[in-house]
C-alpha positions in Angstrom: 51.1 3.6 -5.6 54.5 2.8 -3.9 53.6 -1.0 -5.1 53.4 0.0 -8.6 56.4 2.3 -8.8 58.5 -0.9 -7.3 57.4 -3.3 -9.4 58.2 -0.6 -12.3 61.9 -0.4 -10.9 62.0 -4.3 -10.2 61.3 -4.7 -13.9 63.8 -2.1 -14.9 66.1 -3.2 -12.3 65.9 -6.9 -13.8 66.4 -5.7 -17.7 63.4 -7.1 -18.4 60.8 -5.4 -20.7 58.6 -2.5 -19.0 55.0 -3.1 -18.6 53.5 0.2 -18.5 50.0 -0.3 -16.9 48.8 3.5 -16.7 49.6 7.1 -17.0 51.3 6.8 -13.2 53.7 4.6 -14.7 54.6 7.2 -17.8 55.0 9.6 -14.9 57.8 7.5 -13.2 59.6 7.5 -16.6 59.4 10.9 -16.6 60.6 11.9 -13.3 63.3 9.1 -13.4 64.2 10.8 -16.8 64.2 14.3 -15.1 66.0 13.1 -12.0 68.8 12.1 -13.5 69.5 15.6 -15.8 69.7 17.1 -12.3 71.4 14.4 -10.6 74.0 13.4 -13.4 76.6 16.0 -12.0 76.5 14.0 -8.5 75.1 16.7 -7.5 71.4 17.4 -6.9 71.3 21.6 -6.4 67.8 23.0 -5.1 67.3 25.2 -7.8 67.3 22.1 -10.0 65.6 20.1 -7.4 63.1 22.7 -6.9 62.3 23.2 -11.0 61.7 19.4 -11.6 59.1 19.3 -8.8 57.2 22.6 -10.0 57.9 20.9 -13.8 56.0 17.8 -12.6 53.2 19.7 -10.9 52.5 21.5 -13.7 53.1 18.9 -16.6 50.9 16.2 -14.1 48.6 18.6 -12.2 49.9 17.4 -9.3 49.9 19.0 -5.6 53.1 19.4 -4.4 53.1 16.2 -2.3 52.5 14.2 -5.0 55.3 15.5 -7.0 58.0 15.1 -4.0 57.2 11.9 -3.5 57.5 10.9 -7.5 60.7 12.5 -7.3 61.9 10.9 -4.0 61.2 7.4 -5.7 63.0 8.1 -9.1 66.0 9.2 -6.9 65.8 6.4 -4.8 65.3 4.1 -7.7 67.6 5.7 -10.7 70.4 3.3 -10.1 68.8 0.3 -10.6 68.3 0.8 -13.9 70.7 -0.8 -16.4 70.7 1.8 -19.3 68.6 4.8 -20.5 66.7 2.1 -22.7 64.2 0.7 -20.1 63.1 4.4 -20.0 63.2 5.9 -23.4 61.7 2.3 -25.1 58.8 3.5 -23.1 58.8 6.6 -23.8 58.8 5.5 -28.2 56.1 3.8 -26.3 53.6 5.8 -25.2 54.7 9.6 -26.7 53.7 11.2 -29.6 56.3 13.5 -31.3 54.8 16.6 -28.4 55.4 15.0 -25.2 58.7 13.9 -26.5 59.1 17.4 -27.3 57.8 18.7 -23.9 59.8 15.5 -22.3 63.1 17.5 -23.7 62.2 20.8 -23.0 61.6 19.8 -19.3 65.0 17.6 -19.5 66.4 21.1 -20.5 64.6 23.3 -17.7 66.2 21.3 -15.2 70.2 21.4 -16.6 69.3 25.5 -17.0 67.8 25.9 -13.3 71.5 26.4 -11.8 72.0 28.4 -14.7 74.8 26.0 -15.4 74.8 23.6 -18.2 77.4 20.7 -17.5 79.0 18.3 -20.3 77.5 15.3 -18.3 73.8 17.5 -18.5 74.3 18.3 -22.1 75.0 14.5 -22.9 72.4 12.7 -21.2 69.9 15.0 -22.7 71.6 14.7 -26.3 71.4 10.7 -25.9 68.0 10.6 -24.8 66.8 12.5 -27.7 68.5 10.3 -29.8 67.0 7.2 -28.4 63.4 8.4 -28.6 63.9 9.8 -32.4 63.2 14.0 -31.5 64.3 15.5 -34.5 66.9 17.7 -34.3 65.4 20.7 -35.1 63.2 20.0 -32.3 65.9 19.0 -30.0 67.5 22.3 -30.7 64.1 24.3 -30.3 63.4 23.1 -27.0 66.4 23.8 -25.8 66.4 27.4 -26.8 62.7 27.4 -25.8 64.2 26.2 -22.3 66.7 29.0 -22.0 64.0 32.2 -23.2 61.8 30.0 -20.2 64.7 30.7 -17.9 65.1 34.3 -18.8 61.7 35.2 -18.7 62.0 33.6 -14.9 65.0 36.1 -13.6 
């Protein structure tokens, strides 16, 4: 697994076009994608650590293990990537129009978990809905789908 997820990073690293082999691979998109919402602040809180790990357990049916350890690697591995291209291209990719959906929603679940929303949050997830065609309406639905999420949590 750890072989895989480098060679993904080496490829992304490199600018080169992503070869996504399997669903493990659309999974380090979207924890990469998910990492950086809650690390784009330069600041990775818990509560925001903390909701992308439950969202990847639940969206992956992962154990908690599992999830730590995709999120661990994105972190580790976020920087090397040259733009938000190498990850949205495969996310036009491989998503239909619901997991792009869901893909914004969660992107949204983590900004809300601090219960703060920062310019630098707002704008990342803005951009990457751009780059993988959501709609707006949609964009705007999942975000307010996020936030009745969040109060439903409290």
């Amino acid at each position: 697994m750890l072989q895989q997820i480098r060679k993904l990073f080496e490829q992304i690293g490199s600018g080169t076009d992503v070869e996504v082999r399997d669903e493990q691979d659309v999974r380090v998109i979207s924890a990469a994608l998910l990492a950086e919402v809650a690390t784009v602040d330069q600041n990775l809180d818990q509560r925001e650590q903390d909701t992308l790990i439950r969202l990847l357990q639940e969206h992956y049916h992962l154990d908690a293990d599992g999830a730590e350890q995709l999120v661990y690697d994105a972190l580790a591995r976020r920087d090397q990537a040259t733009s938000l291209y190498e990850f949205t291209q495969t996310v036009n990719d491989r998503f239909d129009e619901r997991n792009k959906y869901l893909l914004v929603r969660q992107m949204w679940q983590v900004a809300l978990a601090d219960d703060v929303i920062e310019t630098f949050e707002e704008h990342l997830i803005r951009r990457v809905a751009e780059l993988i065609y959501l709609p707006h309406g949609l964009f705007t639905r999942a975000r307010a789908e996020a936030r009745e999420m969040k109060g439903n949590e409290e």
